[in-house]
C-alpha positions as CSV (number, residue, x, y, z in Angstrom):
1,X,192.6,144.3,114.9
2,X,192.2,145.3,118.1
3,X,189.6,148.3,117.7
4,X,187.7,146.7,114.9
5,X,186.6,143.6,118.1
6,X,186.1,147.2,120.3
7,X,184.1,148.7,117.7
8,X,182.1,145.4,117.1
9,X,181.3,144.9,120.6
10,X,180.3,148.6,121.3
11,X,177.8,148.3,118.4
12,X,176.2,145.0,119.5
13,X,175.9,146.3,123.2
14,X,174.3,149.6,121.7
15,X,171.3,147.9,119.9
16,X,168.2,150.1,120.3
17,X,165.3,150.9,118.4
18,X,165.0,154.9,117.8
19,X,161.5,155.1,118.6
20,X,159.2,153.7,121.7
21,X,157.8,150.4,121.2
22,X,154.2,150.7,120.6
23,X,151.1,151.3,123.6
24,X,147.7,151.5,122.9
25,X,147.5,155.7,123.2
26,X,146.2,156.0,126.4
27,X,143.4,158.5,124.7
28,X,142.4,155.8,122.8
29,X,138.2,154.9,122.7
30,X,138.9,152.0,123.3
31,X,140.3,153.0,126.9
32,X,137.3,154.7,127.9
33,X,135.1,154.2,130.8
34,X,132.2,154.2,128.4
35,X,133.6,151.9,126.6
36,X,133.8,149.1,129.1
37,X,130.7,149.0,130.6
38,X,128.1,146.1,131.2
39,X,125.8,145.1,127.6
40,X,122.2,144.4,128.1
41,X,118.6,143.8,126.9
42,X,115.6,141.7,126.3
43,X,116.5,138.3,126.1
44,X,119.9,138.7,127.1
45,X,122.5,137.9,129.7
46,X,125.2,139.2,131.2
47,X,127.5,136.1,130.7
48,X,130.2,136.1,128.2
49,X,129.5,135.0,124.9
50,X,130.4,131.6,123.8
51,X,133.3,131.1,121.0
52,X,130.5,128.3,119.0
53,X,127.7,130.6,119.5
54,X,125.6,128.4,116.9
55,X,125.6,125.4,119.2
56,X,123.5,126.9,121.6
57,X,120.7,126.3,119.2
58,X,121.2,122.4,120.0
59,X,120.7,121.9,116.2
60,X,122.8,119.1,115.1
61,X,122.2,119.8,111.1
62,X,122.3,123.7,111.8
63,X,126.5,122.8,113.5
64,X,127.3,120.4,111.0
65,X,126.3,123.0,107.8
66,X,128.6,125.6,110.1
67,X,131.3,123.2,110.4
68,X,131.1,122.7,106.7
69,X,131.2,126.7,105.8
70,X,134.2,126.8,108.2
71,X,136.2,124.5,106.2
72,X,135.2,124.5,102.8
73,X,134.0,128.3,101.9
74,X,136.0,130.2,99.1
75,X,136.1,133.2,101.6
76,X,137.8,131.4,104.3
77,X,139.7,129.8,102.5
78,X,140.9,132.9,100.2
79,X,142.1,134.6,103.7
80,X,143.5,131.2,105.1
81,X,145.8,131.9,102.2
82,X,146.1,135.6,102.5
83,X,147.1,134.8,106.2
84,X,150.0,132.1,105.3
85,X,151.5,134.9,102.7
86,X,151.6,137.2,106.0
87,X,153.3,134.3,107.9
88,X,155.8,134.2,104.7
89,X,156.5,137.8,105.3
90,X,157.0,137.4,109.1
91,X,159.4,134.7,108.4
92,X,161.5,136.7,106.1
93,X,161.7,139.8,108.1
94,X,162.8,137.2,111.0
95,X,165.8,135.9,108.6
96,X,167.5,139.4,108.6
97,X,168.4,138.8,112.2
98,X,170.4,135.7,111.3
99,X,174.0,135.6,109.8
100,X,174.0,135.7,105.7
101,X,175.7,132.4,104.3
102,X,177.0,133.1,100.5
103,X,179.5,130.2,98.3
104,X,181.0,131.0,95.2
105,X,182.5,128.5,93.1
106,X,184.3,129.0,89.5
107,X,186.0,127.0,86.8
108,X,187.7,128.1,83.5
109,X,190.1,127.2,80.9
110,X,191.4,131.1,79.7
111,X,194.4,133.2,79.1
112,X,194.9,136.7,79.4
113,X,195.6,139.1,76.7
114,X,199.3,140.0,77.3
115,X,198.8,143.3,75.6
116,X,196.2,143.9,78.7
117,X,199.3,142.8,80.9
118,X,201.9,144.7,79.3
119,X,203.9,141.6,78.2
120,X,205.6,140.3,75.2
121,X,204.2,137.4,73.5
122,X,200.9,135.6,73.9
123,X,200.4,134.1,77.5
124,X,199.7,130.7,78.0
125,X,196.6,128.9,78.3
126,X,196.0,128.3,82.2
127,X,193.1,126.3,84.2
128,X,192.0,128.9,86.9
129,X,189.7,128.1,89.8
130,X,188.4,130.2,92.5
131,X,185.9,128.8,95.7
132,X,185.0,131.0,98.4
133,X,183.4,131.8,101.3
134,X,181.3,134.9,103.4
135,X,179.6,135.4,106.0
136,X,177.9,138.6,106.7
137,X,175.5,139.7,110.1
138,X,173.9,143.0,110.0
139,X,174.2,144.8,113.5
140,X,170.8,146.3,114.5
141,X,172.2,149.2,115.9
142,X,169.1,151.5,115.4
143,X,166.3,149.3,115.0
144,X,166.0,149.0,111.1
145,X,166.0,145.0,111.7
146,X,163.9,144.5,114.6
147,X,161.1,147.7,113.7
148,X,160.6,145.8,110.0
149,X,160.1,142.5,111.9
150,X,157.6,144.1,114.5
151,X,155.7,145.6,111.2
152,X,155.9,142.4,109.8
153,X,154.2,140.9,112.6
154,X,151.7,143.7,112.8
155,X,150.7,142.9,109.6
156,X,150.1,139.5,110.6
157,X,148.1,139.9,113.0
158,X,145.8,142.1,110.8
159,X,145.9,139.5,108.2
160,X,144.8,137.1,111.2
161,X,141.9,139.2,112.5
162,X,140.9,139.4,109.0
163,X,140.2,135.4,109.0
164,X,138.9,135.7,112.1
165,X,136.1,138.4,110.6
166,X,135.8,136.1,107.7
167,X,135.2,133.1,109.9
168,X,132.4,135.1,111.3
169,X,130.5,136.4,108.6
170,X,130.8,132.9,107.2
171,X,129.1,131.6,110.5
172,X,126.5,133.9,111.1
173,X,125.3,134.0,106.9
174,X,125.2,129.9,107.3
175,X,123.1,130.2,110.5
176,X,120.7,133.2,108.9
177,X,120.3,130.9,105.3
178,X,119.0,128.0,107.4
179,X,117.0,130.5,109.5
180,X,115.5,131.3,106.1
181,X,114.9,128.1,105.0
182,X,113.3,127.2,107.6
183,X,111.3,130.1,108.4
184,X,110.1,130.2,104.8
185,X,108.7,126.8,105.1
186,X,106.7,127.7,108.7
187,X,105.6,130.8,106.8
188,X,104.6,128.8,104.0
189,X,102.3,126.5,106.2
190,X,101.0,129.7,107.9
191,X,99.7,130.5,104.4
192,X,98.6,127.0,103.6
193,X,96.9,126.8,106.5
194,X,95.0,130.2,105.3
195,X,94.8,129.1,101.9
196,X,92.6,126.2,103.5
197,X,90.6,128.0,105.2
198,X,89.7,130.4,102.5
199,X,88.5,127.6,100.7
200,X,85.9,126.0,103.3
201,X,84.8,129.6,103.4
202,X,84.6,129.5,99.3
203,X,82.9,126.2,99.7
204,X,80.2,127.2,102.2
205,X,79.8,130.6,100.3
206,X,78.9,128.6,97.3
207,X,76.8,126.1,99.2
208,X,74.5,129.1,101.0
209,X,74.1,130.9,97.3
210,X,73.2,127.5,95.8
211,X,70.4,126.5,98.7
212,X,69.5,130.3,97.9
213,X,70.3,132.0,101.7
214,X,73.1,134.3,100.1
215,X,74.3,135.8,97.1
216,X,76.3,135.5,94.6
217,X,78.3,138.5,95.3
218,X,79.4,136.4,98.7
219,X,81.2,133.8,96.4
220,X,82.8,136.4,94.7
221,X,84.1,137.7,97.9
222,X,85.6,134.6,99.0
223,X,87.3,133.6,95.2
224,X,89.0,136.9,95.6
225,X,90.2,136.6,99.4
226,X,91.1,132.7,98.6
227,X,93.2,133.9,95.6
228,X,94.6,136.8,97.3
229,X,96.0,134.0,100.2
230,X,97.3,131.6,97.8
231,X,99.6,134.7,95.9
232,X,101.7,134.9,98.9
233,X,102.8,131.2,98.3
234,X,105.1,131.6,95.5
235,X,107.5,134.6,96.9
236,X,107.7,132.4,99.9
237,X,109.1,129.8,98.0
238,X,111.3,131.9,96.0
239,X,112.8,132.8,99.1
240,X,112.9,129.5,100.3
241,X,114.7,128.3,96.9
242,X,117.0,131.4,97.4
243,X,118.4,130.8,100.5
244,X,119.3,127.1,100.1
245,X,121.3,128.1,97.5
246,X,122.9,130.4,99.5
247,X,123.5,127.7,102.1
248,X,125.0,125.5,99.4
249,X,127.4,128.1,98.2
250,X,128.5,129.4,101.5
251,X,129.1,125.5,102.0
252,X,131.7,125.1,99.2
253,X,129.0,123.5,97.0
254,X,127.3,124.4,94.2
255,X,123.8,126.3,94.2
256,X,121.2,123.2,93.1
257,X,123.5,120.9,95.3
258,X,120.9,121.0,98.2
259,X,121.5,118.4,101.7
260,X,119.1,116.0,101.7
261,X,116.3,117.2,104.1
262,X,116.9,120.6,104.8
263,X,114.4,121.8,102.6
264,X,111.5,120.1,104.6
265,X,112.6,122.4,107.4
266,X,109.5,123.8,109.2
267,X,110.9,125.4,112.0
268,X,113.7,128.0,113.0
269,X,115.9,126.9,115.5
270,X,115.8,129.4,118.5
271,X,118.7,129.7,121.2
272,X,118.1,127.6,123.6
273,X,119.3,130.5,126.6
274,X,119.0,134.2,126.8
275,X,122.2,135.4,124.3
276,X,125.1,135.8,126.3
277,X,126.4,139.7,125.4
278,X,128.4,139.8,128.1
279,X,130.3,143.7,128.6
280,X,132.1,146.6,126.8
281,X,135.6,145.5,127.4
282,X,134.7,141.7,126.4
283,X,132.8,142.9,123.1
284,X,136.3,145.1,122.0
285,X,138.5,142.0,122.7
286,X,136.5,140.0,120.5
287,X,135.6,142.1,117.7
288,X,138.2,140.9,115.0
289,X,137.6,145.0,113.2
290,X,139.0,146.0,116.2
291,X,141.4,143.8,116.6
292,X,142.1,144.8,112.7
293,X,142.5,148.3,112.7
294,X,144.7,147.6,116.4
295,X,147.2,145.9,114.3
296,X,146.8,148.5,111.6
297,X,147.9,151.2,114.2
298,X,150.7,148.9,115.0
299,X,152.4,148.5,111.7
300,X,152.0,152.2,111.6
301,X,153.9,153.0,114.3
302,X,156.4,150.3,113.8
303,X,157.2,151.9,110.4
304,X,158.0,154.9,111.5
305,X,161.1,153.5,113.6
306,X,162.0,151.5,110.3
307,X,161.8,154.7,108.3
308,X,163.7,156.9,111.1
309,X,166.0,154.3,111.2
310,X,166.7,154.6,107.9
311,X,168.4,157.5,108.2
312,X,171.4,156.1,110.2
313,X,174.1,154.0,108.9
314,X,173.9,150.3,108.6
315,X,176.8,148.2,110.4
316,X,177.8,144.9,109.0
317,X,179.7,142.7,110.6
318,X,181.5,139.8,107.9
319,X,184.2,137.7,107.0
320,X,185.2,135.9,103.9
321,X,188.0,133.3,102.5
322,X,188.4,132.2,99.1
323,X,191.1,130.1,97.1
324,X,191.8,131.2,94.0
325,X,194.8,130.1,91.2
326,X,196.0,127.5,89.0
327,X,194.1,124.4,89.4
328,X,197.6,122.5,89.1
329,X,198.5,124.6,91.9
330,X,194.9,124.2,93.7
331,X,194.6,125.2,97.5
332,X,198.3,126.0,97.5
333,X,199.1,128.3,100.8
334,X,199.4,131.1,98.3
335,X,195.9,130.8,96.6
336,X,194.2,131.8,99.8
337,X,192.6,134.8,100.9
338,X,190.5,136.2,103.5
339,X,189.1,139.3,105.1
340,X,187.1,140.3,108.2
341,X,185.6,143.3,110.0
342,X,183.1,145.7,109.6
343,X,181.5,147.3,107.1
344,X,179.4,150.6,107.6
345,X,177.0,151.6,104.8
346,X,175.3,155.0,105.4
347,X,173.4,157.0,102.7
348,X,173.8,160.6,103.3
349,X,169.7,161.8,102.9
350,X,168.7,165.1,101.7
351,X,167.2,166.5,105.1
352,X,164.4,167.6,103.3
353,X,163.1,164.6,102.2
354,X,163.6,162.8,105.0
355,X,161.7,165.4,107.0
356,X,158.9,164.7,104.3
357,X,159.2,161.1,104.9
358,X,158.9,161.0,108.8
359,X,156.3,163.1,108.2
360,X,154.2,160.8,106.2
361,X,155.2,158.3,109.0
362,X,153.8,160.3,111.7
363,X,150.6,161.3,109.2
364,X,150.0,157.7,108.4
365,X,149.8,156.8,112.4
366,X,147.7,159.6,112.6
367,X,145.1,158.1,110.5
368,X,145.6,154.6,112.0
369,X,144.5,155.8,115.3
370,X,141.8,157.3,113.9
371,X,140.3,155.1,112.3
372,X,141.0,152.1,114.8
373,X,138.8,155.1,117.4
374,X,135.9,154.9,114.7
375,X,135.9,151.1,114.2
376,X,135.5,150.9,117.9
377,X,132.6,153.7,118.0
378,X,130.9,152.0,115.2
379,X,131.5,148.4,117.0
380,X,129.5,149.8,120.5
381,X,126.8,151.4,118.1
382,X,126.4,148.4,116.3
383,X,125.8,146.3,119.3
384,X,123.3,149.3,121.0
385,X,121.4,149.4,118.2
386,X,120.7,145.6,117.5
387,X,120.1,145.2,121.1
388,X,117.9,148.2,120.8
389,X,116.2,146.5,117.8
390,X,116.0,142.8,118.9
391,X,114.2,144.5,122.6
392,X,111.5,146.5,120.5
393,X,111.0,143.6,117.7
394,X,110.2,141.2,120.9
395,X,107.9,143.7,122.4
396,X,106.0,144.0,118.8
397,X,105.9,139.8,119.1
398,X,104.4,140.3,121.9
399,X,101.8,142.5,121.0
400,X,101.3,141.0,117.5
401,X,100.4,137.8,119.5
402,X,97.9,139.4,121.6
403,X,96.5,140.9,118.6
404,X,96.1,137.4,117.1
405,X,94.9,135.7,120.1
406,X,91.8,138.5,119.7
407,X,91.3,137.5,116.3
408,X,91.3,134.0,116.3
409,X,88.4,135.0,118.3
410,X,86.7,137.1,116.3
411,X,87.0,134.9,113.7
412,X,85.2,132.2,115.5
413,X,82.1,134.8,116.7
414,X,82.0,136.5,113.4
415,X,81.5,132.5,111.7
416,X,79.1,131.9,114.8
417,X,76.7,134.8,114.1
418,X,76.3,134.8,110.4
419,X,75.6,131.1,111.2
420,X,72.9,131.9,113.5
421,X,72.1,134.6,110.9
422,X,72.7,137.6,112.7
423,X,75.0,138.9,110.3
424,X,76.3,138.9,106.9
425,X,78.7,136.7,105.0
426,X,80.9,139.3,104.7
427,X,81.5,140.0,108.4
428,X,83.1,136.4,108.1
429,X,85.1,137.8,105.4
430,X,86.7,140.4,106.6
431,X,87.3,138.6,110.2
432,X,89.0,136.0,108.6
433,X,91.0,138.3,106.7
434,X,92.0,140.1,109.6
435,X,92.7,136.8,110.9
436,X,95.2,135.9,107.9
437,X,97.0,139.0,107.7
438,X,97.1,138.8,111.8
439,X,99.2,135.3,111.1
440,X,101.2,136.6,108.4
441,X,102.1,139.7,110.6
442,X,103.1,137.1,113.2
443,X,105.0,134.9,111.4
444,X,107.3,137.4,109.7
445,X,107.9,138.7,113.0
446,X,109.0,135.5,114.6
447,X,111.8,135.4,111.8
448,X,112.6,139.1,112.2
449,X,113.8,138.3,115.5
450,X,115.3,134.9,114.9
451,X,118.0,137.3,112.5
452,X,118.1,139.8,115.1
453,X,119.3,136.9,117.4
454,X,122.0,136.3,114.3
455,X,122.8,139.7,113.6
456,X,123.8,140.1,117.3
457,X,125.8,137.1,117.4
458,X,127.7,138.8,114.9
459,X,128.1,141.9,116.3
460,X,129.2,140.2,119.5
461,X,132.7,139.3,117.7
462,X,131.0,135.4,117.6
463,X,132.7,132.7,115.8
464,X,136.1,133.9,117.2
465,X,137.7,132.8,120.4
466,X,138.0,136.2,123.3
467,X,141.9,137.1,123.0
């Protein structure tokens, strides 16, 4: 008895792991100076970005339709669930480190064959019974336990970041529908607006020809500039139509099921500060990819001790007791029976193959790492290039602006002059036109960068609190 206790204790007291518990490799991207350094652009700040980026638009119905998405879209929800199945499996792996509770329990009303038992004569009919008992602990003497719980909870934390990314998209697809919706519907006025316009010019064109001080070809003009305004109304209310049922879906709701009000949305919503970018190091916490393909590497390496592990012997640690006999002799002293120690289970492997197999371990880190180096490349460039982007779109705003202030006023002197009758009707024409396609340019651009200010969001890891 005495060396089974010594064995026991020396294999408690020699619990360790086979391989190193897992660092970020030091070589990593994600490590590098370049890496960590301070985000900026046009219309940005060097504060770091806010978990609820979309309440900085001070929108009241714009929060509330994100709220909604957040709680009742299919996607969430989906890896809500996927993420409760990776808790499951973190809980199982954790069971293996506690003791293993089994009870049998048997009744029967038999008799042996006494040709079986080498007696004369048939045996007698007997009521057996048998209840027992064990208890069984497996030792983690080389890390097979606690490596399949770490992968466990590497896996879990994937299946997390993967809701946070979810979350995200979610957030940033609700805020660019509404954008659309509303955008659509200030674009649509733009071109109402035109449409009007064309039409006092169709009017006076038709008024000038009939008092005989222009001709006919003038009204023709002006028919085909007024019908070439009012053909950009219907795509913009395709688009319109579009994204509210887009809103409605990624709302949990179905496509014609449309919030009362939203569709007489006239104007984006705009953030009410510069966006917040803060630096590298902030961006790489937040990004839930990253934070992805980190747990990825994780499990990785975490498999490779369960696999190396695997190649030692299992010690079990148990003890049973049963009663078993003639139930008119039940729990007699003589019924019972018991047994304790340890139990060592260890599968010879063919060296070969577990060569191959630590191999494929190693191989599988190998591709972990990198692609957790190229998630975080791709994360920087992403962020670069929309900054890069959202800087030039607001430098073409600016121009396009200018560019319309100087029509606006040609408009007005061509109208003047052929008033006065120093020119024709179709210098009116073709300033006006200029004019149009001048306030089309302008408002497209206007919602060009109110999704650059979404697509950044996004890219800033937004809708997910900094780890």
């Amino acid at each position: 008895m005495k060396w089974m206790i010594v064995a026991s204790a020396a294999a408690l007291a020699g619990c360790a792991p086979l391989t190193a518990d897992y660092k970020r490799p030091l070589e990593a991207k994600a490590n590098a100076p370049v890496a960590l350094g301070i985000l900026s652009g046009a219309g940005t700040s060097g504060h770091p970005p806010a978990d609820r980026w979309w309440e900085s638009y001070r929108d009241n119905r714009l929060t509330a339709l994100v709220d909604d998405a957040l709680e009742a879209n299919t996607d969430v929800r989906a890896a809500l669930a996927t993420l409760a199945r990776a808790d499951a499996g973190l809980d199982l792996a954790r069971d293996s480190r506690l003791p293993q509770l089994s009870f049998q329990a048997q009744g029967a009303y038999a008799r042996d064959s006494a040709e079986e038992q080498l007696t004369a004569g048939p045996l007698p009919n007997e009521r057996i019974y048998g209840l027992g008992a064990a208890v069984s602990y497996q030792v983690d003497l080389f890390g097979q336990v606690s490596r399949s719980i770490e992968m466990a909870g590497a896996d879990r934390d994937a299946a997390a970041a993967a809701v946070a990314a979810t979350r995200a998209t979610i957030a940033a697809e609700t805020v660019g529908a509404y954008i659309d919706i509303c955008a659509a519907g200030r674009e649509m006025g733009v071109a109402k607006e035109a449409v009007r316009i064309a039409g006092d010019q169709t009017a006076l064109a038709r008024r000038r020809v009939g008092g005989g001080r222009s001709p006919a070809l003038d009204v023709s003009r002006s028919d085909a500039q007024e019908g070439t305004v009012r053909a950009s109304l219907p795509p913009l209310e395709a688009r319109r139509t579009n994204a509210l049922y887009r809103l409605a879906v990624l709302t949990g709701r179905f496509p014609g099921e449309v919030q009362a009000g939203i569709v007489d949305c006239v104007q984006e919503p705009t953030p009410a500060t510069p966006i917040p970018v803060g630096d590298g190091a902030t961006l790489l916490r937040r990004r839930p990819d990253v934070a992805a393909a980190e747990a990825v590497l994780h499990a990785r390496t975490a498999e490779l001790g369960v696999v190396t592990a695997n190649l030692y012997p299992r010690v079990s640690l148990g003890a049973a007791g049963a009663s078993v006999g003639l139930m008119s002799r039940a729990f007699d002293d003589d019924t019972y029976k018991f047994s304790i120690g340890p139990l060592i289970t260890w599968q010879f492997p063919n060296r070969r193959r577990a060569d191959a197999q630590i191999k494929g371990a190693n191989a599988s880190i190998d591709v972990a790492r990198a692609q957790f180096d190229g998630v975080v490349l791709r994360a920087l460039r992403e962020v670069e290039s929309i900054l890069s982007n959202y800087a030039r779109d607001i430098d073409r705003l600016h121009e396009l602006e200018a560019a319309q202030a100087s029509a606006v006023r040609s408009a007005a002197q061509a109208r003047a002059l052929f008033e006065g009758g120093r020119e024709g009707f179709l210098t009116v024409v073709d300033a006006e036109r200029t004019r149009i396609a001048v306030d089309e340019l302008v408002a497209a651009q206007r919602t060009t960068i109110a999704r650059d200010q979404v697509t950044l969001f996004l890219a800033l890891g937004g809708g997910w609190p900094d780890r």
